[in-house]
C-alpha positions, 0 to 999 in steps of 0.5 A, spaced: 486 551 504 480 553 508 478 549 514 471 551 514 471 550 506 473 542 508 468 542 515 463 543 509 466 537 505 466 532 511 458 534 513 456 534 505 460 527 505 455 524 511 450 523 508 453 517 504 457 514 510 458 516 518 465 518 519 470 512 520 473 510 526 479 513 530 482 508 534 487 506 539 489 500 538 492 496 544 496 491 539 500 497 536 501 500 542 504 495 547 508 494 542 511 501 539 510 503 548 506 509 545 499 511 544 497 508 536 491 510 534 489 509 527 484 513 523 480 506 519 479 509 512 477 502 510 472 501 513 468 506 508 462 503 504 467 503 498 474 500 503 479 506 501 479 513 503 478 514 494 470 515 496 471 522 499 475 526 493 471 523 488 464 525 492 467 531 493 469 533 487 463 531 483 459 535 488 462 541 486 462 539 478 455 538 479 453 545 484 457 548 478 452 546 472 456 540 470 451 535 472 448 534 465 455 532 463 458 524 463 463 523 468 470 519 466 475 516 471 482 512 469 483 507 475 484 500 476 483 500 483 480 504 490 478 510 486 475 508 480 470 504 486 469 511 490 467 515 483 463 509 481 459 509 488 458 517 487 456 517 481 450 512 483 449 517 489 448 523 485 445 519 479 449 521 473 453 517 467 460 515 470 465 512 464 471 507 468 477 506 463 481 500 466 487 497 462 485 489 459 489 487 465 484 488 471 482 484 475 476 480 474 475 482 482 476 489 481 472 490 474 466 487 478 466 490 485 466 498 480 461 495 476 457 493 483 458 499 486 456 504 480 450 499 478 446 501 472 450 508 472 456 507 469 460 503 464 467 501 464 471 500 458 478 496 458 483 500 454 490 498 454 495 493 457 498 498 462 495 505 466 499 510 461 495 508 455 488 507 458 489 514 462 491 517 454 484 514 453 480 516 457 483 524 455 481 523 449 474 520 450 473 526 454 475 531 449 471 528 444 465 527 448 465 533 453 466 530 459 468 532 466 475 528 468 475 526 475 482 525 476 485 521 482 488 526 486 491 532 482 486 537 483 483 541 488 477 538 490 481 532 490 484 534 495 480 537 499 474 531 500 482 527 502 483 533 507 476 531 510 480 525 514 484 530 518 477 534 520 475 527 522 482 526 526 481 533 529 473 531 532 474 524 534 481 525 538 479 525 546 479 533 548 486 535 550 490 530 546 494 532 540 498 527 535 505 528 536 506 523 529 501 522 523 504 517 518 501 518 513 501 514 506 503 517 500 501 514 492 499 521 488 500 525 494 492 527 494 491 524 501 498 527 505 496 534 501 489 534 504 491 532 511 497 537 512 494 542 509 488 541 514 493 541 520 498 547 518 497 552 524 496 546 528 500 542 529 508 543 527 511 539 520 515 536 524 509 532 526 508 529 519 512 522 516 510 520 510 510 512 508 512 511 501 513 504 498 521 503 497 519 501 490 516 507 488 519 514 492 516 518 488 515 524 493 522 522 497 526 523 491 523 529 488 523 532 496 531 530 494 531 534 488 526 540 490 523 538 483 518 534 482 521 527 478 518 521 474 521 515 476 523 511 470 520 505 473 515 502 480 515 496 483 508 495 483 506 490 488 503 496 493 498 497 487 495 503 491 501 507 491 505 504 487 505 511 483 511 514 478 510 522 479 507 525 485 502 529 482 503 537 481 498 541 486 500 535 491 507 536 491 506 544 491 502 542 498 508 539 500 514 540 497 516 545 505 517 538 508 524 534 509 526 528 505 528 525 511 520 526 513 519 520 508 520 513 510 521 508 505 518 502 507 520 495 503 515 492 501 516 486 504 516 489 511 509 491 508 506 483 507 509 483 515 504 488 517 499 485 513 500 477 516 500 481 523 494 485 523 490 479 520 492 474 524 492 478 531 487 483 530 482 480 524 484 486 520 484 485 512 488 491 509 492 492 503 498 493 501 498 501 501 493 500 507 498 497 512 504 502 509 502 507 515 503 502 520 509 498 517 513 505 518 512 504 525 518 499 525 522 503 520 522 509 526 527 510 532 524 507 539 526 514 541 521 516 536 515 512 538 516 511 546 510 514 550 508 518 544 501 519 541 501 517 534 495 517 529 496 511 523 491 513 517 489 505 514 488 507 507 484 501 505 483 494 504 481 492 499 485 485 498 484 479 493 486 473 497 488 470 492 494 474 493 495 471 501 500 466 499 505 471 495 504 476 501 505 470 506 511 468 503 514 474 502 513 475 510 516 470 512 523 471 508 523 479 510 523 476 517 528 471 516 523 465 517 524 462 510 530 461 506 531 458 498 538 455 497 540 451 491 545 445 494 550 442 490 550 434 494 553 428 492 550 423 488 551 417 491 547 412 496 544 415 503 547 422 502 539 425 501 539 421 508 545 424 510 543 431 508 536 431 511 540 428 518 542 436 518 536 440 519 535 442 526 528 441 529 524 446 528 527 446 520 521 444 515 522 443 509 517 447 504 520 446 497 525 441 495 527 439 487 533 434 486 535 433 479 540 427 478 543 426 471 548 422 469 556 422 469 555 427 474 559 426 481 554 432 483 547 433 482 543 440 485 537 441 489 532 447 490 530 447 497 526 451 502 527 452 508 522 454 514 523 455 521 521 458 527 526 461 529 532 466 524 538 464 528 537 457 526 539 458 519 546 460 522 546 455 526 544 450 519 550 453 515 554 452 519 552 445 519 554 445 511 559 447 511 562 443 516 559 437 512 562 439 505 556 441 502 556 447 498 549 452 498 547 458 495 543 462 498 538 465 493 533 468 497 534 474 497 536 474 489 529 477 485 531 475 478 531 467 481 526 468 486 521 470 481 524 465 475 524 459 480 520 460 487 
């Protein structure tokens, strides 16, 4: 990658938003006993970094003579916003195919950012088949496909956060860690390849999603893998395969440079950053930040480190699923089922057991007759991890036999 080729990409990008900021943040850095700094990309116009590589690889199209033609983009999330945002700077017809199943959100926050030149097409009930469908439309129309992040000029509008990092970090102060988050591979391509000469690869950890390590098992298997299956909740890296030129860029880095970070921890970062620094991310916006509990200490301690915030666009209505999912990663909330006597005064009994900072937050009691026993489904929250020890201990001194259900998806997504 030519340095001075990404420079001119940064500069050319200023004149549709000043660089977003590096920070040090005092929260993070108390608590890690480091220097964290992080690199706010959701503080772009369109709240991801998508902007820059869209921006950038329209720019290039259209200094090539492509400006006459349509430009078409697959997406559900933060790059259909930035191609739609560019194609209104640059005034030219933009085509977003999205599968039936976006969000109403998401449809019309591209339709503002693009305004009256684009028009978006829903196709299909999943990513794949819309993306087929935005191909064939550019083979039948000539348009120009703007991918996501395999290609080139992707990458290279990505890189400009690295120039931003490299400007923006105090003079005489080079990060020992970048924790980059990884989906298609666009942004940690762009930013490595900024940074090779400069700093060691060894400075690099790559964040990936437990439920989609795309990049971690194909560094594994030194190919690039598709994964069978993705768990979708970190939708913006929730990718199946790691795109092509990306892996090239990135295929000299070790697996175990990858941290994989559940995604439950990840709500954890979300509900943290949100209550103590005001700070609304999404999912794969808080997964560079998340890897910081997934490190060693020793890793960490007095080092200076730069988290890259990919975005935060976040639909609140998702707050009570990401909130429920924090307090069980952090042992605060449990779901048991109970198997309690039916007979007069055994709920009272029951109830007589929980401990003072036990509230029960779910509680379904079924009685059927005939029935010596009847089961209740109850959740369970407390302010403390250790008391849910000390509570089934208060069970199984009492006869009561529990299950404990929290941690068993196919009944937490049937029942919780």
């Amino acid at each position: 990658m030519d340095k001075r080729d990404v420079e001119n990409a940064a500069e050319a990008v200023r004149g549709i938003f000043p660089e977003t900021p590096l920070q040090l943040n005092d929260h993070l850095s108390r608590r890690y006993g480091a220097n964290v700094w992080l690199k706010r990309e959701d503080l772009t116009p369109v709240r991801s970094y998508k902007l820059r590589g869209a921006f950038n690889f329209m720019r290039k199209a259209i200094a090539t003579g492509e400006g006459g033609h349509t430009f078409i983009c697959a997406s559900a999330g933060n790059h259909a916003q930035g191609f739609a945002f560019a194609c209104r700077h640059f005034e030219v017809p933009g085509i977003v195919f999205m599968p039936v199943t976006t969000p109403q959100q998401k449809i019309d926050k591209t339709r503002m950012f693009g305004g009256e030149y684009i028009t978006i097409r829903l196709f299909g009930d999943i990513f794949d088949q819309c993306y087929a469908a935005a191909r064939e439309h550019v083979e039948v129309i000539g348009g120009v496909m703007v991918p996501p992040f395999d290609d080139l000029d992707i990458i290279e509008g990505q890189a400009t956060v690295a120039a931003e990092i490299a400007a923006e970090l105090p003079e005489g102060v080079t990060p020992d860690l970048v924790i980059l988050p990884v989906g298609g591979g666009g942004l940690s391509a762009g930013v490595t390849g900024y940074f090779h000469g400069q700093l060691p690869a060894s400075a690099f950890v790559f964040a990936e999603p437990a439920g989609a390590p795309s990049l971690k098992t194909s560094l594994e298997r030194g190919e690039i893998v598709t994964l069978p299956k993705v768990d979708n909740f970190v939708d913006g890296a929730a990718v199946a395969r790691i795109g092509d030129l990306n892996f090239d860029a990135l295929k000299g880095f070790s697996a175990d440079q990858v941290q994989l970070v559940p995604e439950n921890a990840i709500c954890v970062t979300m509900i943290d950053m949100l209550n103590v620094e005001g700070v609304v991310l999404e999912p794969a916006g808080a997964l560079s930040i998340a890897t910081l509990a997934q490190l060693e200490p020793d890793e960490l301690t007095g080092k200076t480190i730069v988290c890259v915030v990919s975005g935060g666009n976040f639909d609140f209505e998702r707050l009570p699923d990401v909130k429920e999912r924090a307090m069980r990663y952090a042992g605060l909330k449990k779901y048991f089922i109970l198997r309690l006597a039916q007979r007069p005064g055994a709920l009272r009994d029951f109830l007589n057991l929980l401990g003072p900072d036990d509230d029960i937050a779910r509680f379904e009691y079924l009685k059927k007759s005939a029935r010596n026993f009847g089961s209740i489904l109850i959740g369970i929250e407390t302010r403390d991890p250790a008391s849910f020890a000390l509570l089934t201990a208060r069970f199984d001194k009492a006869g009561i036999g529990f299950e404990d259900i929290t941690e068993n998806d196919i009944l937490a997504n049937l029942i919780i």
